[in-house]
N, C-alpha and C positions, 0 to 999 in steps of 0.2 A: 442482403449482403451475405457473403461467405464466412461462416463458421472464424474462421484467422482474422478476418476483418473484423469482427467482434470483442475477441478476446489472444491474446496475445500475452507471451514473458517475451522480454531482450534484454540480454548483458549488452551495455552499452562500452564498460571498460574489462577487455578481456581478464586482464592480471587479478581481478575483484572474485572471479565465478568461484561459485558454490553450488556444485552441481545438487544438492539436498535441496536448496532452499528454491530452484526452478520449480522442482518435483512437487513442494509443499504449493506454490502457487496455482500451479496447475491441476493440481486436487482441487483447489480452493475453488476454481472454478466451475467443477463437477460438481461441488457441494451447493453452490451459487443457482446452476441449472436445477439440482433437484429442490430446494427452497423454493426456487420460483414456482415449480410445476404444485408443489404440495401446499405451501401456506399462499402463495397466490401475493406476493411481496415482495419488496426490493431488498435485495439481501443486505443489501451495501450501502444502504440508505439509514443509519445510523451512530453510536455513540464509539469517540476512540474508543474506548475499551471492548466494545463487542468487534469493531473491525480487526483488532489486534487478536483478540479470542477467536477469532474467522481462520487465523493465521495460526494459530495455534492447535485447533482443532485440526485442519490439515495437515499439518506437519505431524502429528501423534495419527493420525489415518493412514501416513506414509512409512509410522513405523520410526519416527524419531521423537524423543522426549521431549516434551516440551511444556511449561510452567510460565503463569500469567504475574504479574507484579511481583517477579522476582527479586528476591534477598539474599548475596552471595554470602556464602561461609565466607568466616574469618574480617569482616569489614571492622574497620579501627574507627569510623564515624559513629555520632550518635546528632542528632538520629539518622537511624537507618539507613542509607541510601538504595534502590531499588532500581530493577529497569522494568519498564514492559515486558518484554517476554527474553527466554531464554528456552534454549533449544539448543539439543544435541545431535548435530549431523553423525558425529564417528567418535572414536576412541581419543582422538586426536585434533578434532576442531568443533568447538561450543561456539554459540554466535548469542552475544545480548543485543535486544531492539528495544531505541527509543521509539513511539511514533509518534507524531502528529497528525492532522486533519482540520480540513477547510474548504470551504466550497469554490469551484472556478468558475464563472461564466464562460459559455461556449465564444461570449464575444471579446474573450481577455486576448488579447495580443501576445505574441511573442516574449516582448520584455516583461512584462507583468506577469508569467507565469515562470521565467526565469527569476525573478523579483521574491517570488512568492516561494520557488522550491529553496532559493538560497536563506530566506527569512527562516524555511520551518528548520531546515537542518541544523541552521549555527546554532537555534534552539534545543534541538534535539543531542547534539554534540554536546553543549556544555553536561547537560544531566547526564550524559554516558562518560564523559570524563571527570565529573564529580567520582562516578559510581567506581569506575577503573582507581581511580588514583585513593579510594577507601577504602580499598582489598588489600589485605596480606598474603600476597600470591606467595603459592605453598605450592607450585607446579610451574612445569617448564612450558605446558600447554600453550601456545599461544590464543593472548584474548584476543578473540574480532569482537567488531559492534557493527550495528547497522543504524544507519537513523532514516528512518521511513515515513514520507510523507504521504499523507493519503487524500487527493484530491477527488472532491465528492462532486460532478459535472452538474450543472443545471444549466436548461436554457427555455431562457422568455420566452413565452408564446410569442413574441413576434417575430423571432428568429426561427420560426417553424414554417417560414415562409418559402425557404430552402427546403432541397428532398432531405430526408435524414441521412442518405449515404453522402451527401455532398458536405453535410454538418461535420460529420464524426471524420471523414477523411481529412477536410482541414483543422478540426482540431487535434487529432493525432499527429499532423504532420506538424502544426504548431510543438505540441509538447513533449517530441521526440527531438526536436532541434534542440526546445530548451534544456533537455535532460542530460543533451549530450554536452553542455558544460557545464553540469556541475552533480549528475546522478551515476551510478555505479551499473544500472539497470533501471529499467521502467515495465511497467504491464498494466492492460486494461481491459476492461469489462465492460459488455453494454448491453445493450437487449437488442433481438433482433427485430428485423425490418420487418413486420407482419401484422394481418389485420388486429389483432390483439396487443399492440404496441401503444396504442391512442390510448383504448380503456384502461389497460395498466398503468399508465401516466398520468390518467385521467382525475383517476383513484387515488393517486398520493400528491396531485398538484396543490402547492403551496395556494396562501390566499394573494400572493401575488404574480400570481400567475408564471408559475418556475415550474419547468417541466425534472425531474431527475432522470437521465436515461443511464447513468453509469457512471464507471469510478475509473480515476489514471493512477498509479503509484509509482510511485518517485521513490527510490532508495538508494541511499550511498555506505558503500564498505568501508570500514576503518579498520585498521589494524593498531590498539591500544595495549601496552604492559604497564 
């Protein structure tokens, strides 16, 4: 498969873009290729917190600030309220992310990955409106938030029955439908089609037999004061 058909960003709602936060992803996926070549492992085959740290460490490679289980000045709650991450595009626009994570079977349907992006968001929303509405905003700066969900792919060895470019194009095509009612943007990562794809998979297949080939992300833009 082609290099695009692998790995991909798309604003799906133009008024949302944040031209930083494309930049941080598609670092991210440089960083992804070199992982793989070096520790020989799925980059993206692991704990919220390291995928959000994925996302963090890029966006500081790009040259924007960025801070993991963030704690705003000034919050009037106890305790604490926090986001995931916080990141600084410009003088002018900071972005906090909730995220979540969950795994999708290649053979989930349309509504069920619809189902599944609208369940992690209104999750992820509430904790970012908690976190908004416990600040004593001391600036005119507008707060954005994102809530990102991060869908971890597996697919049963008996859905390898199929070529892989035939797998990943209809599950991209599934989860860009569903993204496009209810996601801000989406981006995905896979591994490519090559004699070294089997071993790779081979080496971290679950014991019931789940292949991990890659990750879809789901994110929606809020704008909260």
């Amino acid at each position: 498969m082609k290099k695009k058909e692998l790995r991909d960003f798309q604003w799906l709602k133009k008024r949302d873009k944040i031209p930083g936060l494309e930049k941080a992803f598609w670092e991210m996926w440089e960083y992804y290729d070199l992982y793989l070549r070096k520790a020989e492992d799925l980059p993206y085959s692991s704990t919220e917190m390291a995928l959000v740290g994925n996302l963090a460490m890029a966006a500081a490679r790009r040259g924007y600030p960025a801070a993991l289980e963030f704690y705003r000045e000034g919050s009037r709650k106890k305790p604490l309220q926090r986001a995931d991450l916080w990141v600084r595009f410009s003088s002018k626009q900071e972005l906090l992310v909730e995220a979540k994570t969950d795994y999708i079977s290649v053979g989930s349907g349309e509504k069920t990955i619809v189902g599944d992006i609208r369940y992690y968001f209104r999750e992820a929303d509430r904790y970012l409106e908690r976190f908004v509405k416990g600040l004593k905003i001391t600036s005119t700066k507008p707060v954005r938030c994102s809530s990102i969900f991060f869908a971890q792919i597996c697919i049963a060895e008996r859905d390898y029955k199929k070529p892989y470019r035939k797998i990943l194009r209809e599950l991209l095509r599934a989860c860009r439908n569903a993204g496009k009612e209810a996601a801000s943007f989406y981006a995905y990562y896979f591994l490519e089609d090559n004699p070294n794809l089997r071993k790779i998979l081979e080496k971290y297949r679950d014991p019931d037999n789940y292949y991990y080939p890659g990750i879809v992300i789901f994110g929606k833009i809020l704008k909260l004061k």
